[in-house]
VEXDREN-2710 file (C-alpha; in Angstrom, 1 decimal):
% VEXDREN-2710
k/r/px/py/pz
1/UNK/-5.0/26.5/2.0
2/UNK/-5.4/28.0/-1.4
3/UNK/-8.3/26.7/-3.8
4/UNK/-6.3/25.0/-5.8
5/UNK/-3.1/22.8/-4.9
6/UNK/0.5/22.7/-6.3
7/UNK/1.7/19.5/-6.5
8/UNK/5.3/17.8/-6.9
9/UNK/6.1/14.2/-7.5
10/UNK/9.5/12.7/-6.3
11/UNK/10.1/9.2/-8.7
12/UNK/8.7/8.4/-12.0
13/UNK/8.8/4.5/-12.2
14/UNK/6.0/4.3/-9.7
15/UNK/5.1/7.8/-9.4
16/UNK/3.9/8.3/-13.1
17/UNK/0.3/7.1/-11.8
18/UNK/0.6/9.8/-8.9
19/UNK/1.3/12.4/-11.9
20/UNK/-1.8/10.9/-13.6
21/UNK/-3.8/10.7/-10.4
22/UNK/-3.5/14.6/-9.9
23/UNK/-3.7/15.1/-13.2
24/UNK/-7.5/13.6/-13.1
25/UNK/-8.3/16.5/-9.7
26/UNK/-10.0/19.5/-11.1
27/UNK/-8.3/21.7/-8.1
28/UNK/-5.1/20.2/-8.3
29/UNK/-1.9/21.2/-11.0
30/UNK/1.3/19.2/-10.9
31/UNK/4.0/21.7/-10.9
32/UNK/7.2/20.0/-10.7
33/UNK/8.4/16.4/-11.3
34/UNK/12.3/14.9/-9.9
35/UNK/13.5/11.7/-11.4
36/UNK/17.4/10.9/-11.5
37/UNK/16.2/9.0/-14.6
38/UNK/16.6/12.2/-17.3
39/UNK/15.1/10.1/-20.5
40/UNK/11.8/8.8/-17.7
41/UNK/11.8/12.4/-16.4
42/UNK/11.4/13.8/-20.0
43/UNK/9.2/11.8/-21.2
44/UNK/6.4/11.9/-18.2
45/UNK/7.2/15.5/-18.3
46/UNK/6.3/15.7/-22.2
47/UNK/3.7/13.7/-21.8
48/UNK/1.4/15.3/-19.3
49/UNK/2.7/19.1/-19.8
50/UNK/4.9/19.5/-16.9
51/UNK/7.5/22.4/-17.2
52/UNK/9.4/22.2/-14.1
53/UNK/12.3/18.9/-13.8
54/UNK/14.8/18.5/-11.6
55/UNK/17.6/15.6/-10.8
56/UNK/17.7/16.5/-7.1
57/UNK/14.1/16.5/-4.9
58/UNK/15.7/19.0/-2.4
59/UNK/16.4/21.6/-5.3
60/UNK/12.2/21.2/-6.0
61/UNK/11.3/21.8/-2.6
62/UNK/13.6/24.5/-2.4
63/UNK/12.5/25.9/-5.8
64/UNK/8.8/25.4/-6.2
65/UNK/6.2/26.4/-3.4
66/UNK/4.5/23.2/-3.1
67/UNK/1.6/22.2/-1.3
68/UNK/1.7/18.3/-1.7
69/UNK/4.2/16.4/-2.7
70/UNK/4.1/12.6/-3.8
71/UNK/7.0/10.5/-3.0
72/UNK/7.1/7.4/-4.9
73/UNK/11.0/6.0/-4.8
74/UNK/12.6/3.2/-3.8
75/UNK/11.5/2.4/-0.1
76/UNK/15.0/3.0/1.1
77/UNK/14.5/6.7/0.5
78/UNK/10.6/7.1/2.1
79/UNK/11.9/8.2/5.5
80/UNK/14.2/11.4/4.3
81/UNK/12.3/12.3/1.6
82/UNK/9.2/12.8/3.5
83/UNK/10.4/14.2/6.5
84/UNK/12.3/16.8/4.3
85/UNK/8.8/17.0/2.3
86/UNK/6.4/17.8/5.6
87/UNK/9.7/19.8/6.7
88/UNK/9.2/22.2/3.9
89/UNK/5.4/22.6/4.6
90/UNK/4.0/20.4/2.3
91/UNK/1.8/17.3/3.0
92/UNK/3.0/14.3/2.0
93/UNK/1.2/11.0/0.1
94/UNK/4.1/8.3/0.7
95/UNK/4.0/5.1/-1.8
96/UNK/4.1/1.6/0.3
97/UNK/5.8/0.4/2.4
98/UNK/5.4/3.9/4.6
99/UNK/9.7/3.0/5.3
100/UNK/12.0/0.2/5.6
101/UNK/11.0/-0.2/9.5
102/UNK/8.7/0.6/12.2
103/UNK/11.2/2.9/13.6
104/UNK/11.5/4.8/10.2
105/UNK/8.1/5.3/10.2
106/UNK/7.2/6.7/13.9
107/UNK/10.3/9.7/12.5
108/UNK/7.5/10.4/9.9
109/UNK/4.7/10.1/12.1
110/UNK/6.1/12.2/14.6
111/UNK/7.5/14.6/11.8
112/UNK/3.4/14.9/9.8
113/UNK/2.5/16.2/13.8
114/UNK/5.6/18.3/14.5
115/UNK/5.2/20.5/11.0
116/UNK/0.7/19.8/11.6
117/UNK/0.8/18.7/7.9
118/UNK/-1.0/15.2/6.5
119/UNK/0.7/12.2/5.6
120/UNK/-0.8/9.4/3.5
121/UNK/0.1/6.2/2.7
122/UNK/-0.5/5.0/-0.7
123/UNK/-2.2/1.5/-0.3
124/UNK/-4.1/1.8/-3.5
125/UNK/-6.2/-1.5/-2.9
126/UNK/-8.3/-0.4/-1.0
127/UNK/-9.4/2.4/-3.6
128/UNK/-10.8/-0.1/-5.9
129/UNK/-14.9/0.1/-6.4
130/UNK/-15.3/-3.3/-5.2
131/UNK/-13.4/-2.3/-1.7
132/UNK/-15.3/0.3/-1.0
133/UNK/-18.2/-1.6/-1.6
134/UNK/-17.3/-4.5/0.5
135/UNK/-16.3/-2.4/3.5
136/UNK/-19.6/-0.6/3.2
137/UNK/-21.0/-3.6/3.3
138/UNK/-19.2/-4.9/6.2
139/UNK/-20.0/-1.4/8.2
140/UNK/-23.7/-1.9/7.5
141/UNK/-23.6/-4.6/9.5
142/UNK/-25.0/-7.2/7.3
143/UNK/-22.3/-9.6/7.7
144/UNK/-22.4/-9.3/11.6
145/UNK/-19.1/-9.0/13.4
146/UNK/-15.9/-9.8/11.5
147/UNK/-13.6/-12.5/12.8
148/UNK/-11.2/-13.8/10.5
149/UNK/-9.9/-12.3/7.1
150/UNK/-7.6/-14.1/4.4
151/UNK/-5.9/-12.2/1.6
152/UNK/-3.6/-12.9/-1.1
153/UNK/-1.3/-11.9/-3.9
154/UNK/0.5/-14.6/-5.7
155/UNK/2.3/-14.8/-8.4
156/UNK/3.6/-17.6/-10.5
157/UNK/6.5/-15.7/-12.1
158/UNK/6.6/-12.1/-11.3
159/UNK/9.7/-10.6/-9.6
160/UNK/10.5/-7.3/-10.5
161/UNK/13.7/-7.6/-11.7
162/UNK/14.3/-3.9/-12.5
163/UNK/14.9/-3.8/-8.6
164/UNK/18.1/-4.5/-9.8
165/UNK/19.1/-5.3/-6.0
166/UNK/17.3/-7.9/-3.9
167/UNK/18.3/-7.5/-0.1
168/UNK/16.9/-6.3/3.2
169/UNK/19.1/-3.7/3.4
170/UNK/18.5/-2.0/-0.3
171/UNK/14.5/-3.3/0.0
172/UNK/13.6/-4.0/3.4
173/UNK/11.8/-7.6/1.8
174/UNK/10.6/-9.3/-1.0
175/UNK/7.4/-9.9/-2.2
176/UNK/5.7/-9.1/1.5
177/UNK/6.4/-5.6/1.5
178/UNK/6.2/-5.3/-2.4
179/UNK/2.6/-7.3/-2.8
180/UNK/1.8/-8.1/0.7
181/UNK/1.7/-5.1/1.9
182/UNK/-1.1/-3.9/-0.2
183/UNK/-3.3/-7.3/1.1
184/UNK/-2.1/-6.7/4.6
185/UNK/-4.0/-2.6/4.7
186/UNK/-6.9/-4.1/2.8
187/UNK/-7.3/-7.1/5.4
188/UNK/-7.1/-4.9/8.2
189/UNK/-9.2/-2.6/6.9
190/UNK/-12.2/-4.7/6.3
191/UNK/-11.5/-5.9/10.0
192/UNK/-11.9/-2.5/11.4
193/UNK/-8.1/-1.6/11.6
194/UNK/-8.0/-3.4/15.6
195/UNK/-5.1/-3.4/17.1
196/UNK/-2.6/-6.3/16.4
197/UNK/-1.1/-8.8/19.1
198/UNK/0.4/-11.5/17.9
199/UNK/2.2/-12.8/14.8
200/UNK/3.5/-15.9/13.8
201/UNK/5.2/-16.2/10.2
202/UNK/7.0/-18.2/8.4
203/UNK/9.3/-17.0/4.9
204/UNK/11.1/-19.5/1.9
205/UNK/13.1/-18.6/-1.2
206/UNK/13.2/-21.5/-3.3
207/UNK/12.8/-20.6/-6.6
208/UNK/14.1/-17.0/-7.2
209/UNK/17.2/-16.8/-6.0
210/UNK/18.3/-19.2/-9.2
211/UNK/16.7/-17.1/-11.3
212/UNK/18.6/-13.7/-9.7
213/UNK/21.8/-15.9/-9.8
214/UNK/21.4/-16.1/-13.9
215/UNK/21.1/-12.5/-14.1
216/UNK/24.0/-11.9/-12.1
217/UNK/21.9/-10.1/-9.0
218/UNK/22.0/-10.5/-5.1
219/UNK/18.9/-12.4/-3.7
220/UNK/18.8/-12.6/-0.1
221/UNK/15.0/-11.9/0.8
222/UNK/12.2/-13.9/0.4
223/UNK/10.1/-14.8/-3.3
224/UNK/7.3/-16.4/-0.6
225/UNK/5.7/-15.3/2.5
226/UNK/2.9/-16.5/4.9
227/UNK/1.6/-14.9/8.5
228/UNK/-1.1/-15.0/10.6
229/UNK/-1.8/-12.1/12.5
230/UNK/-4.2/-12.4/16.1
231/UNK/-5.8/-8.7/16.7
232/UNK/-6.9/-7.5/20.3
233/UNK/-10.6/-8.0/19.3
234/UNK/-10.2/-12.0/19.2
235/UNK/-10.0/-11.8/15.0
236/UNK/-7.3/-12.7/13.1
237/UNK/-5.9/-11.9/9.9
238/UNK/-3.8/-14.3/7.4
239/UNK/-1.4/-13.1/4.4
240/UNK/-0.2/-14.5/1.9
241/UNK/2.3/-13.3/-0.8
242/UNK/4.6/-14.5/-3.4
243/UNK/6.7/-13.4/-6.7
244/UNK/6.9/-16.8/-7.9
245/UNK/5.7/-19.6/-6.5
246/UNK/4.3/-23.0/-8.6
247/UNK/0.3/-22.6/-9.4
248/UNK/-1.9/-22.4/-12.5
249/UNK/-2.6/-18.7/-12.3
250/UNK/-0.3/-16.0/-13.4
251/UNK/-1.9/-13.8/-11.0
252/UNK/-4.4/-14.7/-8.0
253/UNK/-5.2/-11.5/-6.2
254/UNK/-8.2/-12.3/-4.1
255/UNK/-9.9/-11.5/0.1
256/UNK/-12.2/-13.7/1.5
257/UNK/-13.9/-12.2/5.2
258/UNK/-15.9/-14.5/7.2
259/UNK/-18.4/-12.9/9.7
260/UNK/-21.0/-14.1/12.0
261/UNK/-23.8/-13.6/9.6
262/UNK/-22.3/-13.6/6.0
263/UNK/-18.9/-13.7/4.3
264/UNK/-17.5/-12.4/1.2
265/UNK/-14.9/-12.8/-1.4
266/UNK/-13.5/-10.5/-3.6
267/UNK/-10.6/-10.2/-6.2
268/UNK/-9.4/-12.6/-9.1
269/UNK/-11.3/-15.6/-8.0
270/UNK/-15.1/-13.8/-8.3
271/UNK/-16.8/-10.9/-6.1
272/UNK/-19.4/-13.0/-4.4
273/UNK/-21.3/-12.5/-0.8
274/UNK/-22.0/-15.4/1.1
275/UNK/-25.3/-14.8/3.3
276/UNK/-28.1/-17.0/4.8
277/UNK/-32.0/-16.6/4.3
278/UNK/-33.9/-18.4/6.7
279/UNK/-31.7/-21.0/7.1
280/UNK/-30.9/-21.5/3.7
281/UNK/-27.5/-19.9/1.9
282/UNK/-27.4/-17.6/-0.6
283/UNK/-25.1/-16.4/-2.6
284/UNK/-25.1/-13.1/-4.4
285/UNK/-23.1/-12.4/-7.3
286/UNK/-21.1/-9.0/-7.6
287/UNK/-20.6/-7.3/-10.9
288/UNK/-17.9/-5.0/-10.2
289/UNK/-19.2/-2.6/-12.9
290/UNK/-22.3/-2.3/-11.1
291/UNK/-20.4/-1.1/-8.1
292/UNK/-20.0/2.7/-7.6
293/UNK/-17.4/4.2/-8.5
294/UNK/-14.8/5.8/-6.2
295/UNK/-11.5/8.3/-6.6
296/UNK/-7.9/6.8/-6.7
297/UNK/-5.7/7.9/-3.6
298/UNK/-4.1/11.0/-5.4
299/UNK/-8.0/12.1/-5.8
300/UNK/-9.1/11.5/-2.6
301/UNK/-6.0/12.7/-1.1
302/UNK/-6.7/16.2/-2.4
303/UNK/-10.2/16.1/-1.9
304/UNK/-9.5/15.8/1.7
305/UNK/-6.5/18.3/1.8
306/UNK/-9.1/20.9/-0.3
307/UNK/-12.1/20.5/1.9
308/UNK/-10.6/19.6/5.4
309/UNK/-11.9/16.1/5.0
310/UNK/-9.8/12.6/7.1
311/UNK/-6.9/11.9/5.6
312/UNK/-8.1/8.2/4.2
313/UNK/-5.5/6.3/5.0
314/UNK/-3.9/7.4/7.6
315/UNK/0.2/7.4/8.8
316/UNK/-1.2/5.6/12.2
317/UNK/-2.3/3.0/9.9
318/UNK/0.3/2.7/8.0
319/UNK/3.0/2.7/11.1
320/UNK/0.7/-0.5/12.3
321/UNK/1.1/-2.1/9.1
322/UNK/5.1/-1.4/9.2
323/UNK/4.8/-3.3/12.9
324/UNK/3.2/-5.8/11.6
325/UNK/5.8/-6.5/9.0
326/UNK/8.6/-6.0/11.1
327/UNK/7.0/-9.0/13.7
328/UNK/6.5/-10.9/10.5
329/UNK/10.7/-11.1/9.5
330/UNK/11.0/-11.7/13.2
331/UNK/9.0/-14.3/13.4
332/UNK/10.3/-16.1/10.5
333/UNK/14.0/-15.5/11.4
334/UNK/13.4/-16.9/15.1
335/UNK/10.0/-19.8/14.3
336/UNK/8.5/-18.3/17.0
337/UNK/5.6/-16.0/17.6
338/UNK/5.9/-12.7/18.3
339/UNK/4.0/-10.2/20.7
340/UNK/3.1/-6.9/19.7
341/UNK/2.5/-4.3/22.2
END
């Protein structure tokens, strides 16, 4: 691996903060950029110096010798574009979900081993200061063992209606794999990533579809989703997510662990730790701008490309949060739990 990396980025609605990220890595040069948006391809070009554009991603990989390429499209197109990524020797930071289904995902698992090149998934909550901290905190053992996690992303009114198209087949979900997903890797994380068992889940769409109706679009998946997920280590996780739901928040973003000696919370509602001192409780407030800082995924992602570090969050991880997702629509669809192997 050369001292420095060339970097591509495939999809400039999300992917802008990926050309940022890089942009922020002082080993790392974006090279090339693909949108099939010409005026957002310009523009993010202009703006951060980029020469190289193209309308077609295979064209860049065929055209620019890359070492990393970000692809942050539409979930639809994860799968081919990052096969066709690690194919041509680069490694690959995927945005979330890692594909539409479990079975898209175990091609690119299998695909990041077959070429021996990395594949990330882009859960950026866990990259957030306070995180970090918390899992640290959680691995010093302070809290004791970890046995049940809660984590959340509501909205009151917040679907993204530049979708444009709202069905599992253009989507693979609604707000679970748009919001949830980013609560589900967080969750798991703090718990130690065990393996999951069991999932019941339950999915409702009352209030978006109207609003999709009014601006003429298809609305099929859900705009609220709940699950409780039982890991192999007796814990258990539950998520919540929602693009609009009724509640006095615009926002409520927030993970609550409970462990056998302490418990925390952190997100919108307050970064607190919940501990006992002889037999008393005590809670300790966090200021988050006390906490330590740490890199974005782009960042750390090179870092550990640069200096033969572990991928941070792995494709494994992500292929058990794509199982998880796909036990959660089962689940709802049939009202019954569902086993995972």
């Amino acid at each position: 691996m050369a001292d420095r990396l060339r970097v591509g980025v495939i999809g400039l609605r999300m992917g802008r903060s990926h050309v940022a990220g890089y942009a922020g890595h002082p080993s790392s040069d974006v090279i090339a950029l693909c949108d099939t948006d010409a005026a957002r391809l310009r523009q993010v070009a202009n703006e951060f110096g980029v020469k190289a554009t193209y309308a077609d991603y295979r064209s860049m990989l065929d055209a620019e010798k890359l070492d990393v390429v970000s692809v942050a499209t539409p979930n639809v197109w994860h799968k081919a574009m990052t096969i066709d990524a690690l194919a041509a020797g680069c490694h690959v930071l995927c945005e979330k979900p890692m594909a539409m289904n479990a079975a898209e995902g175990e091609e690119m698992l299998a695909a990041s081993r077959r070429h021996g090149r990395r594949l990330m998934i882009h859960f950026n909550r866990r990259f957030a200061p306070i995180s970090h901290a918390a899992r640290q905190l959680i691995a010093s053992g302070r809290l004791g063992e970890v046995y049940f996690v809660r984590t959340i992303w509501h909205r009151r009114s917040g679907v993204p209606w530049w979708y444009g198209n709202f069905t599992p087949a253009s989507n693979g979900g609604g707000p679970l794999v748009d919001l949830g997903v980013h609560m589900l890797d967080l969750g798991m994380w703090l718990a130690g990533y065990p393996d999951p068992t069991c999932v019941l889940a339950a999915t409702w769409n009352p209030i978006a579809p109207g609003q999709a109706e009014a601006r003429g679009l298809p609305f099929t998946v859900e705009d609220f989703g709940a699950a409780m997920i039982r890991l192999a280590n007796g814990a258990m996780v539950e998520l919540e997510a929602s693009w609009a739901s009724h509640r006095g928040q615009k926002d409520d973003v927030h993970t609550r662990v409970h462990g056998t000696k302490g418990g925390l919370m952190i997100g919108s509602r307050g970064n607190q730790v919940f501990l006992e001192l002889d037999g008393a409780p005590v809670d300790v407030q966090w200021n988050e701008t006390g906490v330590p800082p740490c890199p974005g995924p782009c960042h750390a992602f090179a870092d550990a490309i640069l200096n033969d570090l572990p991928t941070p969050v792995t494709a494994e991880q992500g292929l058990t949060v794509t199982r998880i997702l796909d036990a959660v629509y089962e689940s709802a669809r049939t009202g019954h739990p569902v086993s995972l192997p």
